[in-house]
Jmol script that loads the backbone (N, CA, C; Angstrom):
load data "model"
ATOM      1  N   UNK A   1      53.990  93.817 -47.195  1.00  0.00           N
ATOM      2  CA  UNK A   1      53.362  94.769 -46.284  1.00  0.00           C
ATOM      3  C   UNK A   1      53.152  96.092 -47.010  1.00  0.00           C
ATOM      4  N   UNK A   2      51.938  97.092 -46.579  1.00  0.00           N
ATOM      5  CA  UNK A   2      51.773  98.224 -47.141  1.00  0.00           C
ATOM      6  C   UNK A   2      52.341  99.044 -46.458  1.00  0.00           C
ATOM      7  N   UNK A   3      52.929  99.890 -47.545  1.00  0.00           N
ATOM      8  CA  UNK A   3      53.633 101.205 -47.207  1.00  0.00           C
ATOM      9  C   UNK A   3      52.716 102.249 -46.000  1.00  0.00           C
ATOM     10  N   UNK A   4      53.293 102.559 -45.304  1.00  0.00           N
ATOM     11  CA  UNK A   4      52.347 103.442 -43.822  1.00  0.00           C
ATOM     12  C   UNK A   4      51.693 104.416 -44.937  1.00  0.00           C
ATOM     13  N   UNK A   5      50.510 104.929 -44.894  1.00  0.00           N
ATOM     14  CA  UNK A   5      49.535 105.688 -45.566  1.00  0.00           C
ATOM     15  C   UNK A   5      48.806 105.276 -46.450  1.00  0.00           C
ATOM     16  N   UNK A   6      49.152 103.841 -46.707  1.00  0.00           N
ATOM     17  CA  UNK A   6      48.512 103.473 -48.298  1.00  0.00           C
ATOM     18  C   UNK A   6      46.991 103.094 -47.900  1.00  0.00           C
ATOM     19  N   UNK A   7      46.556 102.842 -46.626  1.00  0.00           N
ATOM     20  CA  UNK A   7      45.095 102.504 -46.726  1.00  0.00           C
ATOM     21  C   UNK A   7      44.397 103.813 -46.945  1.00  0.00           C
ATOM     22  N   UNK A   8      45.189 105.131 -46.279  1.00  0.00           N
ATOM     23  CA  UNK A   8      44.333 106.103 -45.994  1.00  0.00           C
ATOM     24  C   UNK A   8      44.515 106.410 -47.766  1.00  0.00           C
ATOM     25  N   UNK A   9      44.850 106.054 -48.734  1.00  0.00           N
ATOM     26  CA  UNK A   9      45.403 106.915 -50.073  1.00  0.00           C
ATOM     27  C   UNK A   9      44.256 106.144 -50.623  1.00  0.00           C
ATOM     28  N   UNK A  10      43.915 104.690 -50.746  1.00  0.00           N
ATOM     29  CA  UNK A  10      43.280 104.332 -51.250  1.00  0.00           C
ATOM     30  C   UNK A  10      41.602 104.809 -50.281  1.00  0.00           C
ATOM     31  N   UNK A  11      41.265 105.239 -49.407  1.00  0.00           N
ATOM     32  CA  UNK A  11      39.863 106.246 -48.845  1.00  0.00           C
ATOM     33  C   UNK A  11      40.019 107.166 -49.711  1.00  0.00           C
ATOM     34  N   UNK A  12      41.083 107.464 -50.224  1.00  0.00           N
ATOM     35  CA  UNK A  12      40.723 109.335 -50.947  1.00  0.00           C
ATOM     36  C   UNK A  12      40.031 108.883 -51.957  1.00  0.00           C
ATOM     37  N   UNK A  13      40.954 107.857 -52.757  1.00  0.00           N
ATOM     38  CA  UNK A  13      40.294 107.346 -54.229  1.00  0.00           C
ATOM     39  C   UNK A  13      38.964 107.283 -54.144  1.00  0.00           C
ATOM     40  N   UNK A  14      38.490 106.585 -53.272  1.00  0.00           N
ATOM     41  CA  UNK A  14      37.229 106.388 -53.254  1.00  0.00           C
ATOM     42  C   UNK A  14      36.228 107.396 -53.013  1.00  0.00           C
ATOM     43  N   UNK A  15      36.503 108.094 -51.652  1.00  0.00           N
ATOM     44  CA  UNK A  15      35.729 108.803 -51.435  1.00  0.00           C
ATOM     45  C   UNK A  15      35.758 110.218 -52.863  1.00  0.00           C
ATOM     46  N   UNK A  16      36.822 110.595 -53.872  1.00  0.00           N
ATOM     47  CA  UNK A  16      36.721 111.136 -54.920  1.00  0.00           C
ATOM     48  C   UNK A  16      35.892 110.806 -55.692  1.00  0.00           C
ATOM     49  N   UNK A  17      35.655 109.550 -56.154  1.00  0.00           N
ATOM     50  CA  UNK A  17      34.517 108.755 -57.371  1.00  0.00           C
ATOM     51  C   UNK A  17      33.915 109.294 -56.898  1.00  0.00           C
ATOM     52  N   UNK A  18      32.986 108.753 -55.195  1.00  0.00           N
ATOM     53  CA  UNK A  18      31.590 108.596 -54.483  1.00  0.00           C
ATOM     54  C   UNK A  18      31.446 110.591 -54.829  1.00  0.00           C
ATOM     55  N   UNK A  19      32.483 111.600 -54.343  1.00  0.00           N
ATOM     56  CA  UNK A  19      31.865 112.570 -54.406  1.00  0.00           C
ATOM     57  C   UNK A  19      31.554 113.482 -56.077  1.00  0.00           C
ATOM     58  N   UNK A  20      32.196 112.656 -56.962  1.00  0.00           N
ATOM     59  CA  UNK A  20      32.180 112.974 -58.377  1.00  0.00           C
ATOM     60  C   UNK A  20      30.654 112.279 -58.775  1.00  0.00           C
ATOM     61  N   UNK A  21      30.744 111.134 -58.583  1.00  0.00           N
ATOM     62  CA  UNK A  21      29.253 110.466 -59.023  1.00  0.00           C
ATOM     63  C   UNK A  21      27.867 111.264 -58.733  1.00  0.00           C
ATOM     64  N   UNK A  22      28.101 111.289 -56.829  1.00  0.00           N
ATOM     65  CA  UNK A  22      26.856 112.195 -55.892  1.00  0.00           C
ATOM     66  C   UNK A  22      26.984 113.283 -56.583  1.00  0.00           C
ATOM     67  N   UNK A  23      27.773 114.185 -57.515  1.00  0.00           N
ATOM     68  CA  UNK A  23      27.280 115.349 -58.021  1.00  0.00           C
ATOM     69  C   UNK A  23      27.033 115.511 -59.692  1.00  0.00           C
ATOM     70  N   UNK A  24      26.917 114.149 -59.961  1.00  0.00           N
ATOM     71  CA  UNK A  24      26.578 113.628 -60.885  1.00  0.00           C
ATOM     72  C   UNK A  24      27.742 113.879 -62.540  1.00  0.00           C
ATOM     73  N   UNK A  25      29.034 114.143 -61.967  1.00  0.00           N
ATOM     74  CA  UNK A  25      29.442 114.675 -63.077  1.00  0.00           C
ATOM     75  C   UNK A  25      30.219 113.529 -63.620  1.00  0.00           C
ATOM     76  N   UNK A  26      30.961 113.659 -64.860  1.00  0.00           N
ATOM     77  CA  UNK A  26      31.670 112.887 -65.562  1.00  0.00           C
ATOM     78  C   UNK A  26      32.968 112.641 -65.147  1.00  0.00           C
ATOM     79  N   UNK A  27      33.956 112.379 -65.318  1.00  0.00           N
ATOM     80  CA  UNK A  27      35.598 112.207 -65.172  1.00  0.00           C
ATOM     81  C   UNK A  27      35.941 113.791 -66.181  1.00  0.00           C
ATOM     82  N   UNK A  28      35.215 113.618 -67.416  1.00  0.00           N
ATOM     83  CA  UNK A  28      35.282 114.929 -68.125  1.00  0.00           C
ATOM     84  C   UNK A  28      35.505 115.929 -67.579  1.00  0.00           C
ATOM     85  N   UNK A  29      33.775 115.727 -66.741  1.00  0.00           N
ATOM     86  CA  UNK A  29      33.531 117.642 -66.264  1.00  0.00           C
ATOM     87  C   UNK A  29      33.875 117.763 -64.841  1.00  0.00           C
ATOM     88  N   UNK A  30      34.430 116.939 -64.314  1.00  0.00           N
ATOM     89  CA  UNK A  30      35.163 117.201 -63.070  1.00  0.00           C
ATOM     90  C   UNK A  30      36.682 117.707 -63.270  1.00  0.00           C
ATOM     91  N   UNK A  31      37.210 116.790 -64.163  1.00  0.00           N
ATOM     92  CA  UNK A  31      38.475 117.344 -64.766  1.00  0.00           C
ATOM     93  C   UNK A  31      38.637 118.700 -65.343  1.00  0.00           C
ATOM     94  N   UNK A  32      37.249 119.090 -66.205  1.00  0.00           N
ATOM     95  CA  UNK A  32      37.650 120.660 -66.688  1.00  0.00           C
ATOM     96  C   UNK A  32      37.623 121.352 -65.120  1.00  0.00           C
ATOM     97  N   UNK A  33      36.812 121.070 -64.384  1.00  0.00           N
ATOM     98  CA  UNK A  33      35.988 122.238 -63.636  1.00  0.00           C
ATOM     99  C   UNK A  33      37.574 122.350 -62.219  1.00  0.00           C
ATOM    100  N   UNK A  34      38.068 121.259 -62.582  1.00  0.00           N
ATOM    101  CA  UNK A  34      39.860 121.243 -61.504  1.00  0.00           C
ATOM    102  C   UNK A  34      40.702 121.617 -62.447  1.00  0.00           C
ATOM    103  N   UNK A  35      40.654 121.460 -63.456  1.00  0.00           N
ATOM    104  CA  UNK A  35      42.218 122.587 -64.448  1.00  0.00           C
ATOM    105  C   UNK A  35      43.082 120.799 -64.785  1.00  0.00           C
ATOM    106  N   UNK A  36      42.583 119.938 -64.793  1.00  0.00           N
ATOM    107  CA  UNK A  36      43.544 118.514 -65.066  1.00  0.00           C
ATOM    108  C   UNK A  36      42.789 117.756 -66.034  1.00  0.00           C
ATOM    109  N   UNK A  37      43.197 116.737 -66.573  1.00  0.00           N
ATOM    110  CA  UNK A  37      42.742 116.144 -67.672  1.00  0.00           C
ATOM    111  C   UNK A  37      42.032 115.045 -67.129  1.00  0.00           C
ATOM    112  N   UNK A  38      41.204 114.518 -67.763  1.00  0.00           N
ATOM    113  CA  UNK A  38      40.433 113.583 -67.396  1.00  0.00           C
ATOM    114  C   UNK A  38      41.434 111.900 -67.078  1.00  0.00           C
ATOM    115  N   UNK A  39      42.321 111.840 -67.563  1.00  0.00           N
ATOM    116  CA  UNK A  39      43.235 110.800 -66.929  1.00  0.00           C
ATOM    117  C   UNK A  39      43.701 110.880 -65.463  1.00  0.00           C
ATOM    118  N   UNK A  40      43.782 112.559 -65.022  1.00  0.00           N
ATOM    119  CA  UNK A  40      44.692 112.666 -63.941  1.00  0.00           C
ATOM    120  C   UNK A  40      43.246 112.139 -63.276  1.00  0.00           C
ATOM    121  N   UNK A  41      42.099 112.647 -63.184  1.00  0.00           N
ATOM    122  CA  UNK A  41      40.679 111.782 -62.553  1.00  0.00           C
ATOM    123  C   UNK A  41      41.003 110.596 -62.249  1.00  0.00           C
ATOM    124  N   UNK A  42      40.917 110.022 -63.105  1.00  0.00           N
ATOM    125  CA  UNK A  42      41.019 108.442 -63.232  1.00  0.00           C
ATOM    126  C   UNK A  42      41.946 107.971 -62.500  1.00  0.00           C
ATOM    127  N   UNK A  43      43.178 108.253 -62.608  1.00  0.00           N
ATOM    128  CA  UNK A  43      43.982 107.860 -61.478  1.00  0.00           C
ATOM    129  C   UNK A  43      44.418 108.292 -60.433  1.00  0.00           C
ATOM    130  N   UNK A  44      43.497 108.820 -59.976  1.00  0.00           N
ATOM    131  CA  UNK A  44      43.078 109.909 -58.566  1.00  0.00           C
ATOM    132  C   UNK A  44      42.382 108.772 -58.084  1.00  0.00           C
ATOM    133  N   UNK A  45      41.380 108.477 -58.629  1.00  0.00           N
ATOM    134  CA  UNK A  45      40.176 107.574 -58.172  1.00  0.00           C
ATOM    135  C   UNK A  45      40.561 106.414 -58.323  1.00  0.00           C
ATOM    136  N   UNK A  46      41.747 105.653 -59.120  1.00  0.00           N
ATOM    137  CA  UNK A  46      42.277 104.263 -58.897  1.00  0.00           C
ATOM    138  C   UNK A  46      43.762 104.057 -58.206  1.00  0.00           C
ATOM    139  N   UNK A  47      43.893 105.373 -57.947  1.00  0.00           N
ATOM    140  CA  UNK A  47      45.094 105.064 -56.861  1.00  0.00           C
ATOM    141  C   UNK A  47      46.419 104.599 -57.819  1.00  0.00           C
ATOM    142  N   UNK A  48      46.372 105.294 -58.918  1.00  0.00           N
ATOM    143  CA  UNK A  48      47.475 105.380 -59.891  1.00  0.00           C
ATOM    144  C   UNK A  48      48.891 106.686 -59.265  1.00  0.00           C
ATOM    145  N   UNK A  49      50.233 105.960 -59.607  1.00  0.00           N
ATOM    146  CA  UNK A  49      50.856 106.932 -58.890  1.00  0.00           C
ATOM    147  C   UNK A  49      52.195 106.705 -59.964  1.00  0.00           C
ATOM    148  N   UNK A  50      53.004 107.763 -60.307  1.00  0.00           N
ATOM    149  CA  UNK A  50      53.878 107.869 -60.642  1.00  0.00           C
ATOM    150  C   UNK A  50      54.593 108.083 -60.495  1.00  0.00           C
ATOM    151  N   UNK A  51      54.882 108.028 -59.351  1.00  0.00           N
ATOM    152  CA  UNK A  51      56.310 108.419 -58.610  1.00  0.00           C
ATOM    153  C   UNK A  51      57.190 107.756 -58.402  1.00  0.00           C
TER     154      UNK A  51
END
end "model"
wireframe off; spacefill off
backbone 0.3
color backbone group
């Protein structure tokens, strides 16, 4: 069973790509333009967690 919140965690992921793509930018230049590295992107948008 999924942990209570995990559907809504995996909408963010997504809806992050969809609004990175619609403004046409990279994982790069979204990452400079937030102060994080282009990995923390990536697993923003795949629902990577380290906790």
């Amino acid at each position: 069973m999924e942990p209570e919140g995990a559907v809504e965690r995996m909408e963010i992921g997504a809806k992050l790509k969809g609004a990175r793509i619609s403004a046409k930018l990279t994982q790069e230049q979204a990452a400079q333009a937030l102060g994080v590295s282009r990995q923390t992107i990536s697993n923003w948008e795949n629902e990577v967690s380290h906790s």
